[in-house]
C-alpha positions in Angstrom: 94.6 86.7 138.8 92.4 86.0 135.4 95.9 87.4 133.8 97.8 85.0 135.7 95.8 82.0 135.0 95.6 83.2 131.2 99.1 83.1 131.2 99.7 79.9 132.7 97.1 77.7 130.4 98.8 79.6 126.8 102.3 78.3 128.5 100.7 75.0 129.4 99.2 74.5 125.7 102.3 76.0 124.1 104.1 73.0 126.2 101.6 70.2 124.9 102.2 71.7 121.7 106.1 70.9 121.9 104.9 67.1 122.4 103.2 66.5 118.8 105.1 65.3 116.3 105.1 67.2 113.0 103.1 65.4 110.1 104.9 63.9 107.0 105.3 66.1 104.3 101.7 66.4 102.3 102.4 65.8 98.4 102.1 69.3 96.8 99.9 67.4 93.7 96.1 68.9 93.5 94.6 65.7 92.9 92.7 63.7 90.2 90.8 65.7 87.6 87.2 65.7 87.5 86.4 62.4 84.6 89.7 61.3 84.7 90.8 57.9 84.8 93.5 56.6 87.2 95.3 55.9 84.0 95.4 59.5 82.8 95.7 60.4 86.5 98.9 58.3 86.8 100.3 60.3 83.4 99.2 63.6 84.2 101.1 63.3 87.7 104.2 62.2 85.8 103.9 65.5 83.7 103.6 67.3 86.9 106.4 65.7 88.8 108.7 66.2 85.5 107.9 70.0 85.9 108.7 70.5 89.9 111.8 72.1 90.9 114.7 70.1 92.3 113.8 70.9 95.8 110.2 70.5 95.4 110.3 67.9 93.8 112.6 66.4 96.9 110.1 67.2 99.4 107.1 65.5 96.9 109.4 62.0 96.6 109.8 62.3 100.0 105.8 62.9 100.9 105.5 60.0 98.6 107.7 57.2 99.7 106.3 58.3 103.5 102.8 57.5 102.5 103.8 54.7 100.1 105.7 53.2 103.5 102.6 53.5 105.6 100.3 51.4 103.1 100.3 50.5 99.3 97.3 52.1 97.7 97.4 51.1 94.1 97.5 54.7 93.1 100.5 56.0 95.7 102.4 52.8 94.4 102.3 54.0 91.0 103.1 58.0 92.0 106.3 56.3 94.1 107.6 54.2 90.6 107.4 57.0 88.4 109.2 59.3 90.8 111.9 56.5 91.6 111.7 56.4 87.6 112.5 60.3 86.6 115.7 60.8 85.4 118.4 63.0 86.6 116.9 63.1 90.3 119.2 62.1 93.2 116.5 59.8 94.1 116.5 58.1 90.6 116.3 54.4 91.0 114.9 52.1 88.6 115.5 48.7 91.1 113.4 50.3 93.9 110.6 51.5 91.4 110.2 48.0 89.9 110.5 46.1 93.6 107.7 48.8 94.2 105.8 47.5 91.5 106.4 43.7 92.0 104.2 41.1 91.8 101.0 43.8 92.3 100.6 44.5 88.9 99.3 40.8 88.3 96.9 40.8 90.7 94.1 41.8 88.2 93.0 43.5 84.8 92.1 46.7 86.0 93.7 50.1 83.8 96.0 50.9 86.7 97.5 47.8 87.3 97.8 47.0 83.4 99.6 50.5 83.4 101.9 49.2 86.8 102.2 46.4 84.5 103.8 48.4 81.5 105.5 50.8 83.5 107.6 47.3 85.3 108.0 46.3 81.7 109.2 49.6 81.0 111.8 50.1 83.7 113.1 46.5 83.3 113.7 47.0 79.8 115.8 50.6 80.5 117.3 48.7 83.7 118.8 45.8 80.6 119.6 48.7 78.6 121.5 50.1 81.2 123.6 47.3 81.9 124.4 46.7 78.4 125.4 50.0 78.2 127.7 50.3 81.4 129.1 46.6 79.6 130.1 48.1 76.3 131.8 51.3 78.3 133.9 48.7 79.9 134.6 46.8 77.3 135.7 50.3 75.3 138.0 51.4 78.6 139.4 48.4 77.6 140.2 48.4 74.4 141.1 52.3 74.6 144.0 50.6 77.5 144.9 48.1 74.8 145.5 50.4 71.6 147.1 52.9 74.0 149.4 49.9 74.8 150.1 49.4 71.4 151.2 52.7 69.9 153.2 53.1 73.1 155.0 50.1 71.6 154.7 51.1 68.1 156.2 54.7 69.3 158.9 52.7 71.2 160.0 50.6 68.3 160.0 53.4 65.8 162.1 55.1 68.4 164.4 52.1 68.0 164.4 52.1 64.2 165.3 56.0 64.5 168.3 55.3 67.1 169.7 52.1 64.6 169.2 54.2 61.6 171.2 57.1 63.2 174.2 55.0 64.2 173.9 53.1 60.3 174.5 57.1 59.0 177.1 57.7 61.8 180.9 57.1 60.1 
């Protein structure tokens, strides 16, 4: 009987169990160092991120933007830009990290926010840069199509001058 009823509250707690739902992914980062400012904090994480794998550094964007989604602490807003902000992720995206920025670094003066503030200025400046470049790659497709247009003409006309300067020889 004792076995019985043993058996019936594990199956009963196993079943409860079922009914949770799993908890976001927790961010793999150890934390702030001991004297550190947020500042330094905010860098240091950057140099961690930089050095995760590519899948775990998946799983910390995605702890990130979870917690980031929930609220906007000052400090998970700046972890979420510079993750949006490394290069060569698939999560890469400079628009998102400076609409996560937006408008909060202005609120005050404080290091963090004056580092939100030159982190915006940052990505803006690389988003220009990267419009200017896609620009002059268009504007070079283009001008590759037009010389390739003209020594296709230039090839066709010499073509003609060959064919003319055959039948001139030909008695």
């Amino acid at each position: 009987m004792k076995k019985l009823l043993l058996l019936a509250s594990i199956v009963a707690l196993l079943a409860g169990c079922s009914l949770l739902k799993p908890a976001p992914p927790a961010s793999s980062w150890s934390g702030p160092a001991l004297g550190a400012n947020a500042v330094e904090e905010a860098l240091r994480y950057y140099a961690y991120a930089k050095k995760l794998p590519p899948a775990d550094l998946n799983r910390e964007h995605e702890a990130i933007r979870q917690t980031f989604n929930r609220g906007h602490g000052d400090f998970t807003r700046i972890q979420y830009a510079l993750l949006l902000s490394l290069p060569g992720t698939r999560f890469h995206d400079d628009g998102r990290a400076l609409k996560a920025l937006e408008g909060w670094q202005k609120d005050d003066e404080a290091g963090l926010r004056r580092f939100g503030a030159f982190l915006a200025a940052q990505l803006a400046e690389q988003r220009r840069l990267d419009e200017s470049a896609d620009t002059l790659r268009a504007r070079l497709k283009e001008e590759q199509r037009r010389a390739d247009e003209a020594e296709a003409k230039l090839n066709a006309l010499k073509s003609i001058e060959r064919s003319l300067l055959r039948q001139r020889r030909a008695p």
